[in-house]
PyMOL commands that place a pseudoatom at each C-alpha (Angstrom):
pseudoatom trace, name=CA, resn=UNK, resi=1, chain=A, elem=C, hetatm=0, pos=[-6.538, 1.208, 19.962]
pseudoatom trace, name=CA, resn=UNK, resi=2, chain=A, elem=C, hetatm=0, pos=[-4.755, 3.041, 16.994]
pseudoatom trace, name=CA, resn=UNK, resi=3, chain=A, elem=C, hetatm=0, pos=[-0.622, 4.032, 16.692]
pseudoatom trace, name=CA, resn=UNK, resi=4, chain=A, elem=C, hetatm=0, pos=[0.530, 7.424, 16.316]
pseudoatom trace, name=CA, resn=UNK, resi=5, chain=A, elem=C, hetatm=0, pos=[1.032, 6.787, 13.058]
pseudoatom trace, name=CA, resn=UNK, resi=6, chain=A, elem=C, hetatm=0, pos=[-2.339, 5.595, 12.355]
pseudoatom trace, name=CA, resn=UNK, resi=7, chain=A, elem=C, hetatm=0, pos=[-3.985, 8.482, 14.422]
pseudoatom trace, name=CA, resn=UNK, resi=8, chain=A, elem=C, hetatm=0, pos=[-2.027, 10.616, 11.839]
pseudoatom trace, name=CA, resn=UNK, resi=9, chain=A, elem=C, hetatm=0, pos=[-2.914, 8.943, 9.176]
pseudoatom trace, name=CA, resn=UNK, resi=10, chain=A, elem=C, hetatm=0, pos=[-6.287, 9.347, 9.505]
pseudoatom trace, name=CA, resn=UNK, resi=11, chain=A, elem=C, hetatm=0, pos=[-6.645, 13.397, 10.451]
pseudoatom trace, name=CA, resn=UNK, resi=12, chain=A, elem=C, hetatm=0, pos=[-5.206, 13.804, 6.490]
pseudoatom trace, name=CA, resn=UNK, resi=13, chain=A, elem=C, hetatm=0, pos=[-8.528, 11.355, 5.285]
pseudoatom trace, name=CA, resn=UNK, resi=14, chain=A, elem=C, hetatm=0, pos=[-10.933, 13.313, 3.159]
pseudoatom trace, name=CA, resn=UNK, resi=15, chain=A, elem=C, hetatm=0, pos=[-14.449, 12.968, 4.776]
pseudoatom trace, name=CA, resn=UNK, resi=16, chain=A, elem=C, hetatm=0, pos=[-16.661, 12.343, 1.213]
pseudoatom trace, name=CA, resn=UNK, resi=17, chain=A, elem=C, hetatm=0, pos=[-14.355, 9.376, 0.467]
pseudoatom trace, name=CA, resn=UNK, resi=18, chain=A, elem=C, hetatm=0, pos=[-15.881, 6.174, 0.758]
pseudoatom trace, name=CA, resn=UNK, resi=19, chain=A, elem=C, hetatm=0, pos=[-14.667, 2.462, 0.690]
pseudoatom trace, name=CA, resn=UNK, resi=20, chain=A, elem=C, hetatm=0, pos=[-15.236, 0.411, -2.478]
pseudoatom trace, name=CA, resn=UNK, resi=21, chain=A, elem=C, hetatm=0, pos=[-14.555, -3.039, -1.581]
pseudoatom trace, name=CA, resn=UNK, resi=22, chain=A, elem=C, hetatm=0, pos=[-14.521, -5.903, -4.997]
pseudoatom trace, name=CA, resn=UNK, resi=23, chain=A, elem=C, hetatm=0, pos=[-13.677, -9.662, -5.563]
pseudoatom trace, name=CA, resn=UNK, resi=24, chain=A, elem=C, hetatm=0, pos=[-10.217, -9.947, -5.665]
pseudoatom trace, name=CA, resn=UNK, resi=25, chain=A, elem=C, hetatm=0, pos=[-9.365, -9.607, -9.329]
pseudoatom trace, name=CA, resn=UNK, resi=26, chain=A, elem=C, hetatm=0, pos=[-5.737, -11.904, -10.699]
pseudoatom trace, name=CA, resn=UNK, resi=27, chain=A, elem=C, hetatm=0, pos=[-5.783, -9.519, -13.073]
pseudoatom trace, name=CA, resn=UNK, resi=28, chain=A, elem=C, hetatm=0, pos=[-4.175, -6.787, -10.358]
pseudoatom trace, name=CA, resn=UNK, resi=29, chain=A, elem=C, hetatm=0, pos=[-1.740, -9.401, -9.741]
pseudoatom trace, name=CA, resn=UNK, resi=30, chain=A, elem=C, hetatm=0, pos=[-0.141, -9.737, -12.942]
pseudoatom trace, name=CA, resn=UNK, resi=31, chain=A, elem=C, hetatm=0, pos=[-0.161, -5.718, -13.073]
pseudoatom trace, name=CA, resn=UNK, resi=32, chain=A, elem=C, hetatm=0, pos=[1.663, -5.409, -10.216]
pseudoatom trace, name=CA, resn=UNK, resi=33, chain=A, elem=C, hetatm=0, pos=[4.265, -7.371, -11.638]
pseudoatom trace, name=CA, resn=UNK, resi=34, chain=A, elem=C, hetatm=0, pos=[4.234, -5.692, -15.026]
pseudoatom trace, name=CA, resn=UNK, resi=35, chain=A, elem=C, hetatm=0, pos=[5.140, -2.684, -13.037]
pseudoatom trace, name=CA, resn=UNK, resi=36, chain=A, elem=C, hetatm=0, pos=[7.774, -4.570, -10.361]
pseudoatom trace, name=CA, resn=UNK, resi=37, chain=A, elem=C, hetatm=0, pos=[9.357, -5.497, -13.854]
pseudoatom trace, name=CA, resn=UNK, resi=38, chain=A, elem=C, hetatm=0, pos=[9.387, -1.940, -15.568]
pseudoatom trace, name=CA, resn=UNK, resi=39, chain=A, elem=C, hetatm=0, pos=[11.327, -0.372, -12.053]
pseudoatom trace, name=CA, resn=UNK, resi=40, chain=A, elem=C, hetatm=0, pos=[14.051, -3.681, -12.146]
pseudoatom trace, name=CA, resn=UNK, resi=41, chain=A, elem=C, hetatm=0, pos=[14.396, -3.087, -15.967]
pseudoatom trace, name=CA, resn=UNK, resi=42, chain=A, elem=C, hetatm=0, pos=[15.256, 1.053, -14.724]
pseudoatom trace, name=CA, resn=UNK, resi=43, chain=A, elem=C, hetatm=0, pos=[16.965, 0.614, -11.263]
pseudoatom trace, name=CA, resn=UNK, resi=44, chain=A, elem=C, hetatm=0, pos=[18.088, -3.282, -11.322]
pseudoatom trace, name=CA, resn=UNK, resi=45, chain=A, elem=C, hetatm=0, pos=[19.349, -3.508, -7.509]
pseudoatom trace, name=CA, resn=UNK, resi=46, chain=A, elem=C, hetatm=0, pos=[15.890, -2.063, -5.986]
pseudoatom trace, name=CA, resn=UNK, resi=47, chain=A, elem=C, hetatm=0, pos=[13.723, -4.075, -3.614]
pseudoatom trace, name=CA, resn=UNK, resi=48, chain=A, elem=C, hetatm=0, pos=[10.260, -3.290, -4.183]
pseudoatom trace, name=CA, resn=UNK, resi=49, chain=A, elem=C, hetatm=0, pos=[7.417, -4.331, -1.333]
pseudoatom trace, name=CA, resn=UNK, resi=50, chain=A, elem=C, hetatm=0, pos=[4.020, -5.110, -2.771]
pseudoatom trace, name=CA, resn=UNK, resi=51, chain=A, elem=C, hetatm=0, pos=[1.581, -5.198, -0.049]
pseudoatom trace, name=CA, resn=UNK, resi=52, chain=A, elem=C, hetatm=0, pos=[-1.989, -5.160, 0.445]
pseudoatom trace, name=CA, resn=UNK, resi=53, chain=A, elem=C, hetatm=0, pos=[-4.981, -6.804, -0.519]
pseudoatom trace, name=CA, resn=UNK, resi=54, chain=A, elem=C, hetatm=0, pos=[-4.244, -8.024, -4.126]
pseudoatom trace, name=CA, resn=UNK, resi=55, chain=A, elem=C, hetatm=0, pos=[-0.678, -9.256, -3.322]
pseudoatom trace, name=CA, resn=UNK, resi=56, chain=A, elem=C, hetatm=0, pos=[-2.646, -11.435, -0.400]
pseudoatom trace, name=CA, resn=UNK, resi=57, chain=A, elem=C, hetatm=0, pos=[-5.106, -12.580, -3.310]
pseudoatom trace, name=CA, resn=UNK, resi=58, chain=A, elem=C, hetatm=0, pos=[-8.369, -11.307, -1.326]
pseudoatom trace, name=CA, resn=UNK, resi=59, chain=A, elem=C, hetatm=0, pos=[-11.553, -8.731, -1.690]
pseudoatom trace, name=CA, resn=UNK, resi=60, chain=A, elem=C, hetatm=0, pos=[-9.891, -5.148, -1.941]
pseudoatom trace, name=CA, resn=UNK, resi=61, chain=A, elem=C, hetatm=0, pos=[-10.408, -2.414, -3.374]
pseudoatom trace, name=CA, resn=UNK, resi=62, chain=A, elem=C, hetatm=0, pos=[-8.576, -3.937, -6.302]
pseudoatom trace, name=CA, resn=UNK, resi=63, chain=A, elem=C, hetatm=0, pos=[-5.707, -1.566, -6.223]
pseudoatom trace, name=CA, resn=UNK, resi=64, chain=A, elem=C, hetatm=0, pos=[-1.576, -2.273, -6.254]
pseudoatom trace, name=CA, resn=UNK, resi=65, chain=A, elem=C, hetatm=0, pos=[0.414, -0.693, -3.771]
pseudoatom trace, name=CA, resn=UNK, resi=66, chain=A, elem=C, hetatm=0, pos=[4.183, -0.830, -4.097]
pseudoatom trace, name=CA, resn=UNK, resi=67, chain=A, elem=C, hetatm=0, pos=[6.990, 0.573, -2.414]
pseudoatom trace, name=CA, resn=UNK, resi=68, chain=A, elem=C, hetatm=0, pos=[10.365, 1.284, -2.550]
pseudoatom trace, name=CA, resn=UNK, resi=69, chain=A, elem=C, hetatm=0, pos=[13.044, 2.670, 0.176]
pseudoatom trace, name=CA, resn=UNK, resi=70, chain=A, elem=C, hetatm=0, pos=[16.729, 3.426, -1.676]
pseudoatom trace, name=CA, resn=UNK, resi=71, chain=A, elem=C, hetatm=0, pos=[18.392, 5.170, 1.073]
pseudoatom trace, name=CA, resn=UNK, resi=72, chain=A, elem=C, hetatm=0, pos=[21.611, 7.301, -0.425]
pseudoatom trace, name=CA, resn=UNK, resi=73, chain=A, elem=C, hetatm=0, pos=[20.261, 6.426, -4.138]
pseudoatom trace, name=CA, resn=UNK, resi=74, chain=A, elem=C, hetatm=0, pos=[16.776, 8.003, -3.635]
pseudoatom trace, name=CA, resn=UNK, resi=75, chain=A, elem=C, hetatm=0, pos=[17.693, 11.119, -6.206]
pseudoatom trace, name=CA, resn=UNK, resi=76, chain=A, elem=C, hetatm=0, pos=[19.262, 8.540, -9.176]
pseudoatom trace, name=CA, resn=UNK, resi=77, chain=A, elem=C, hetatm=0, pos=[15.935, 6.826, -8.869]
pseudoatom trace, name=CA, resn=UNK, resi=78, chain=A, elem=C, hetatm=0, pos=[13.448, 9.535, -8.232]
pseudoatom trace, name=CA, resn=UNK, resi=79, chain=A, elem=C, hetatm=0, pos=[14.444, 10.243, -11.590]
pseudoatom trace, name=CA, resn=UNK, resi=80, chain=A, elem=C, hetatm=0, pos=[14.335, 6.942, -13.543]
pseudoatom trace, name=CA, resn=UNK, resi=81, chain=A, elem=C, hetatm=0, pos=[10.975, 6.948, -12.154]
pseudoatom trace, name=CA, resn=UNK, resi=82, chain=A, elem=C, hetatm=0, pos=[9.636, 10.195, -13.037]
pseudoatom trace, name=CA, resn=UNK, resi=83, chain=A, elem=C, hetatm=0, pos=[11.191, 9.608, -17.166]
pseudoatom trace, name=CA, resn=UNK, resi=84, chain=A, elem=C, hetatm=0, pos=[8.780, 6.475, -16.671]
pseudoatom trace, name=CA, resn=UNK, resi=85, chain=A, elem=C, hetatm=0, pos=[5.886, 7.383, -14.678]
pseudoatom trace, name=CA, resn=UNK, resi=86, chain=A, elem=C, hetatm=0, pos=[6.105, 11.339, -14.787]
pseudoatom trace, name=CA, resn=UNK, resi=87, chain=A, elem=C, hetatm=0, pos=[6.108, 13.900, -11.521]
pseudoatom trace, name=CA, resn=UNK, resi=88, chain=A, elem=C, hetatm=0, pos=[4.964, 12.479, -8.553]
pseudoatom trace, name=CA, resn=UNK, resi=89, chain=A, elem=C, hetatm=0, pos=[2.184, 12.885, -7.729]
pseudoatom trace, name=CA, resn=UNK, resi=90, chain=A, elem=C, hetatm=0, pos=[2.647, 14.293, -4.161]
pseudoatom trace, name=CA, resn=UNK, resi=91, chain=A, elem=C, hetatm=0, pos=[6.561, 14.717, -3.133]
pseudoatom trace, name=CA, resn=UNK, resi=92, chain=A, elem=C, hetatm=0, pos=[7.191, 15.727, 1.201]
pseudoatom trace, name=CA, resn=UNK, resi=93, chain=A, elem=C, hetatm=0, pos=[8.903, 18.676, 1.808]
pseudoatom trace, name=CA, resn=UNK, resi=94, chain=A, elem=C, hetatm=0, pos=[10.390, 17.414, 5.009]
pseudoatom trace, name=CA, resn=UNK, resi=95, chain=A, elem=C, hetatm=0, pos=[11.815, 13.909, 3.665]
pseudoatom trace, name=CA, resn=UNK, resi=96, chain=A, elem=C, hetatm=0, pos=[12.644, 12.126, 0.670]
pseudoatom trace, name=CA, resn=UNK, resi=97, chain=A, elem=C, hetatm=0, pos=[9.528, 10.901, 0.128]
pseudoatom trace, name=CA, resn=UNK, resi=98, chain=A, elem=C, hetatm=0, pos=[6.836, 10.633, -3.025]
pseudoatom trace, name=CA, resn=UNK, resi=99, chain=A, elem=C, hetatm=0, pos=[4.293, 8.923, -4.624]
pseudoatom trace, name=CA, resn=UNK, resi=100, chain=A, elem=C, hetatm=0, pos=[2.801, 8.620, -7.936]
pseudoatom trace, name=CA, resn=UNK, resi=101, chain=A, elem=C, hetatm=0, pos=[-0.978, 7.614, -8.602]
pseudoatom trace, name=CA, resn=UNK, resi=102, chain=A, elem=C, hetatm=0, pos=[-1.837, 6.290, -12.162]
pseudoatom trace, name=CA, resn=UNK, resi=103, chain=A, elem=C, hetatm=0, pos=[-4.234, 3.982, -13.796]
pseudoatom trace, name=CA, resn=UNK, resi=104, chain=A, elem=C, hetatm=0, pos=[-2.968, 0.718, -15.576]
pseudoatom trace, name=CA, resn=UNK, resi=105, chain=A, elem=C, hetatm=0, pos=[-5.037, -2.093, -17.116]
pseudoatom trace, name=CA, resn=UNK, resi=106, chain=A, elem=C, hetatm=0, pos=[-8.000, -0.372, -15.163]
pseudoatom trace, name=CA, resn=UNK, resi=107, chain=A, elem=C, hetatm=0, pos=[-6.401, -0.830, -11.265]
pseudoatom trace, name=CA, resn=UNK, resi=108, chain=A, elem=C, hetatm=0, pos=[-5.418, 2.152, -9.139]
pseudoatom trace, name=CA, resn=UNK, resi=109, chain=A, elem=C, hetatm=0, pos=[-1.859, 2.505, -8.754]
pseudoatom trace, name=CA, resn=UNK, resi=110, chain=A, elem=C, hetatm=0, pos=[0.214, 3.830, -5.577]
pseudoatom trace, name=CA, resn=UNK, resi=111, chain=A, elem=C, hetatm=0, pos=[3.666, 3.784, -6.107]
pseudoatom trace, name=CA, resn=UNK, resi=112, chain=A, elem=C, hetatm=0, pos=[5.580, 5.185, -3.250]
pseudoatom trace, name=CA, resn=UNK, resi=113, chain=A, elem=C, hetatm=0, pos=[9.553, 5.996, -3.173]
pseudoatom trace, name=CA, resn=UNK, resi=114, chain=A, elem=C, hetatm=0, pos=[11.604, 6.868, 0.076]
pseudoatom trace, name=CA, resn=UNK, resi=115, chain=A, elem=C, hetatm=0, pos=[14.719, 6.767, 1.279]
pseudoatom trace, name=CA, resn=UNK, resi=116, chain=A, elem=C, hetatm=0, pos=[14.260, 4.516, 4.403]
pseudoatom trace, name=CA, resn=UNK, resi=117, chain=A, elem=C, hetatm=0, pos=[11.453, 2.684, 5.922]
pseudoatom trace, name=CA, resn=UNK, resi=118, chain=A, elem=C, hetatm=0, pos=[9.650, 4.363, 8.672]
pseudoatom trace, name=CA, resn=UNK, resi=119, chain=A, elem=C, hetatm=0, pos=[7.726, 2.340, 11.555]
pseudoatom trace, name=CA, resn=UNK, resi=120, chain=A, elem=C, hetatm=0, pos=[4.522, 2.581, 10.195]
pseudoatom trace, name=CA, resn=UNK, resi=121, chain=A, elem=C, hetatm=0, pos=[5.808, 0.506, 7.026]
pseudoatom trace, name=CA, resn=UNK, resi=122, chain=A, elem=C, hetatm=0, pos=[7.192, -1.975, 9.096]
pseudoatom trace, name=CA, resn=UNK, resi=123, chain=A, elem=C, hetatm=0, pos=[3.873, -2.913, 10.534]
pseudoatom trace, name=CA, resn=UNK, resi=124, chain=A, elem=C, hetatm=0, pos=[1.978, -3.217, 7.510]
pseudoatom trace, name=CA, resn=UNK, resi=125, chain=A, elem=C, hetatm=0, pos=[5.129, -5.369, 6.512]
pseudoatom trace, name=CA, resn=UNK, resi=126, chain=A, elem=C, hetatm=0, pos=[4.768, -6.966, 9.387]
pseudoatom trace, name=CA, resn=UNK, resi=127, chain=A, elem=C, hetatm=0, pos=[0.952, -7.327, 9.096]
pseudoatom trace, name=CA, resn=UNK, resi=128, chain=A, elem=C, hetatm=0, pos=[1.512, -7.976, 5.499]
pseudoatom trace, name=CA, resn=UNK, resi=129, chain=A, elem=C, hetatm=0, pos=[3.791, -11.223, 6.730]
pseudoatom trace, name=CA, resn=UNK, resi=130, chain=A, elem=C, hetatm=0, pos=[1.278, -12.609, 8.842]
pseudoatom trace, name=CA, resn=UNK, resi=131, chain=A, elem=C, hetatm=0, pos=[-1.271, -12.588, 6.561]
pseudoatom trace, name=CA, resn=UNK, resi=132, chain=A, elem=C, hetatm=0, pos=[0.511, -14.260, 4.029]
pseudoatom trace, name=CA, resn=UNK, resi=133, chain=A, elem=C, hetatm=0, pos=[1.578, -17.076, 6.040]
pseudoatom trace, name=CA, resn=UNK, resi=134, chain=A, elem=C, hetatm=0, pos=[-2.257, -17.791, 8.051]
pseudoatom trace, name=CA, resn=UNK, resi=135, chain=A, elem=C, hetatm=0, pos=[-5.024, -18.636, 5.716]
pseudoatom trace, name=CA, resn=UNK, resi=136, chain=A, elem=C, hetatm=0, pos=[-7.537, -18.384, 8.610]
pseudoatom trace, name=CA, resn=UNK, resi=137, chain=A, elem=C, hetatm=0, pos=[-6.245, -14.675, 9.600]
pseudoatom trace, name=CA, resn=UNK, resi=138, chain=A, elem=C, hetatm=0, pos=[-6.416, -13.913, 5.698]
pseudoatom trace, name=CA, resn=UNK, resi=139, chain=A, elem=C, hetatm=0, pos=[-9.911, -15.184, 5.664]
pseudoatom trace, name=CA, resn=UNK, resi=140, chain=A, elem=C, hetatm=0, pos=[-11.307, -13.072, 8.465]
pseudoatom trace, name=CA, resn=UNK, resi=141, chain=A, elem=C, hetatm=0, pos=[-9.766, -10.049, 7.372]
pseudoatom trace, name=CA, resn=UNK, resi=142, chain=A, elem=C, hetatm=0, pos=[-11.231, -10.532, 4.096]
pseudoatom trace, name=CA, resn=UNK, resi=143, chain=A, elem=C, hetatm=0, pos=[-14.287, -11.109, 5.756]
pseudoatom trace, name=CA, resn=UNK, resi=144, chain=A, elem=C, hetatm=0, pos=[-14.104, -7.868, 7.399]
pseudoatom trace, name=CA, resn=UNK, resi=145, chain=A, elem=C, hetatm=0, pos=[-13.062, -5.502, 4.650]
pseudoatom trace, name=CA, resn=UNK, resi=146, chain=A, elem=C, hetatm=0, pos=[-16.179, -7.149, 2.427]
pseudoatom trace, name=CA, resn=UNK, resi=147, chain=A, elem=C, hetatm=0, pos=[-18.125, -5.786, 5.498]
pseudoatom trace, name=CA, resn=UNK, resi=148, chain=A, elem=C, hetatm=0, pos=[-16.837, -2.605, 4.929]
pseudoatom trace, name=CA, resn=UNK, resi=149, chain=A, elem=C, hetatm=0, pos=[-17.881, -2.216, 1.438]
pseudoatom trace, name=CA, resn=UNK, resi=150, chain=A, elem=C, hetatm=0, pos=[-19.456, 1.722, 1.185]
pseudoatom trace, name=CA, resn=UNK, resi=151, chain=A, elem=C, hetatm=0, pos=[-18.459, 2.860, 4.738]
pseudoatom trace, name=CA, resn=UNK, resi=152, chain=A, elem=C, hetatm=0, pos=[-16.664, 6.109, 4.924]
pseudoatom trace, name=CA, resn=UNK, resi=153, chain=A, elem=C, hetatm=0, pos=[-13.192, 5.900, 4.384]
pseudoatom trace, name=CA, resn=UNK, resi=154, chain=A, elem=C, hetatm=0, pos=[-11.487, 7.097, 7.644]
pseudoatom trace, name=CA, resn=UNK, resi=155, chain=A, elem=C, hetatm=0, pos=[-14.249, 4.373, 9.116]
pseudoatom trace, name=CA, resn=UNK, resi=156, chain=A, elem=C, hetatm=0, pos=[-12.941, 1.154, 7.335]
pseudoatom trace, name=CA, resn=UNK, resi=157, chain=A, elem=C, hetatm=0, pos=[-9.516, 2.169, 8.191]
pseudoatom trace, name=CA, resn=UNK, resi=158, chain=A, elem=C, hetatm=0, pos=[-9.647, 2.545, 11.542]
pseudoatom trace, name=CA, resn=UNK, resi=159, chain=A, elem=C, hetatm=0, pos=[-11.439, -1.179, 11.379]
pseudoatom trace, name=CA, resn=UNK, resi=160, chain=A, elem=C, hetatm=0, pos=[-8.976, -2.404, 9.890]
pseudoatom trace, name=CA, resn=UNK, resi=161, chain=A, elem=C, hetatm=0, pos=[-6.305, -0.874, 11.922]
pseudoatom trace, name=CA, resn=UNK, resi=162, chain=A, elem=C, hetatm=0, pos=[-7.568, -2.348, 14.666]
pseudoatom trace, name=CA, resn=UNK, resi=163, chain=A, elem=C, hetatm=0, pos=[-7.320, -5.565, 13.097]
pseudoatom trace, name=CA, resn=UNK, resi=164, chain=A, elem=C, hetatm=0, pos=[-3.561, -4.878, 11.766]
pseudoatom trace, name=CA, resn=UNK, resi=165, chain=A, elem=C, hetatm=0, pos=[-2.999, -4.366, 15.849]
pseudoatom trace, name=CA, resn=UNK, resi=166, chain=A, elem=C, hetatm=0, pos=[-4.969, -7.288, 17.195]
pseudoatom trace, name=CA, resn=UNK, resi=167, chain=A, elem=C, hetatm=0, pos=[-3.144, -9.606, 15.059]
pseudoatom trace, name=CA, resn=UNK, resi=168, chain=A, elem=C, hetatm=0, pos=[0.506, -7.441, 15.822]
pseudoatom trace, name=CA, resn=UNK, resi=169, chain=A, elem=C, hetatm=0, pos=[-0.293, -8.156, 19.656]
pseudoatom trace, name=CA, resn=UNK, resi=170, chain=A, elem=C, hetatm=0, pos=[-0.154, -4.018, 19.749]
pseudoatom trace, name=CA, resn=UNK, resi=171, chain=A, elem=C, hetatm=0, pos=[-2.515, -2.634, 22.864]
for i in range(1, 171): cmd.bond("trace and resi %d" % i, "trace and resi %d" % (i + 1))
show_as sticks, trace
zoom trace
């Protein structure tokens, strides 16, 4: 069973795209924090979330996902970031909300900036949590996203969805 959120989620997937799963890589790691350090260094009082697969230290698709909420400050750093990273990449037109994709040291980048954190980001958070703190839970799931390697997309999502649920207690 998927959220509303997820369900959404997945009607914007592209079809053709397929899942590339790899070893975990430290490599992402220490890119991710290269990064973490450039925003601090522009906009000292943010808290930045890195989540996914390489901050859990597992088989991913070897890309760094960060994110950052700044409620009444999203504007002052909307624009630190864009002197630094350029125009977002996509930008909502119904909240304060973008993200900027880029290559560094080889890893796909998605760095996200909003102005509060919805519900969805609370369960990965939440997800992200458990999965840091259960090395058997971290195990299986790295099990199954290695078993995902070339599905479609929208398919290895809505696997591991179902995982993020099962282990969230969600029906």
């Amino acid at each position: 069973m998927l959220t509303p959120a997820q369900e959404g989620y997945l009607a914007t997937v592209r079809e053709e795209r397929i899942a590339h799963i790899h070893p975990f890589d430290p490599e992402t790691q220490m890119t991710a924090q290269e990064i973490i350090g450039e925003v601090k260094s522009d906009h000292p009082n943010t808290e930045i979330y890195y989540i996914g697969s390489s901050k859990l230290g597992i088989a991913g698709e070897n890309d760094i996902d960060l994110s950052i909420f700044v409620g009444k400050d999203f504007e002052d750093c909307l624009s630190r970031l864009a002197r630094r990273y350029g125009e977002p990449t996509h930008r909502s037109r119904k909240s304060n909300y973008v993200n900027w994709e880029f290559i560094r040291n080889g890893f796909p980048i998605e760095l996200h900036l909003g102005d509060f954190v919805d519900a969805g980001f609370k369960e990965q958070l939440a997800t992200q949590k458990i999965l840091e703190n259960d090395g058997k839970l971290r195990k299986e799931y790295e099990k199954l996203k290695l078993q995902c390697d070339g599905l479609p997309w929208k398919e290895y999502l809505i696997k591991k969805y179902e995982f993020w649920n099962r282990i969230l207690g969600l029906k």
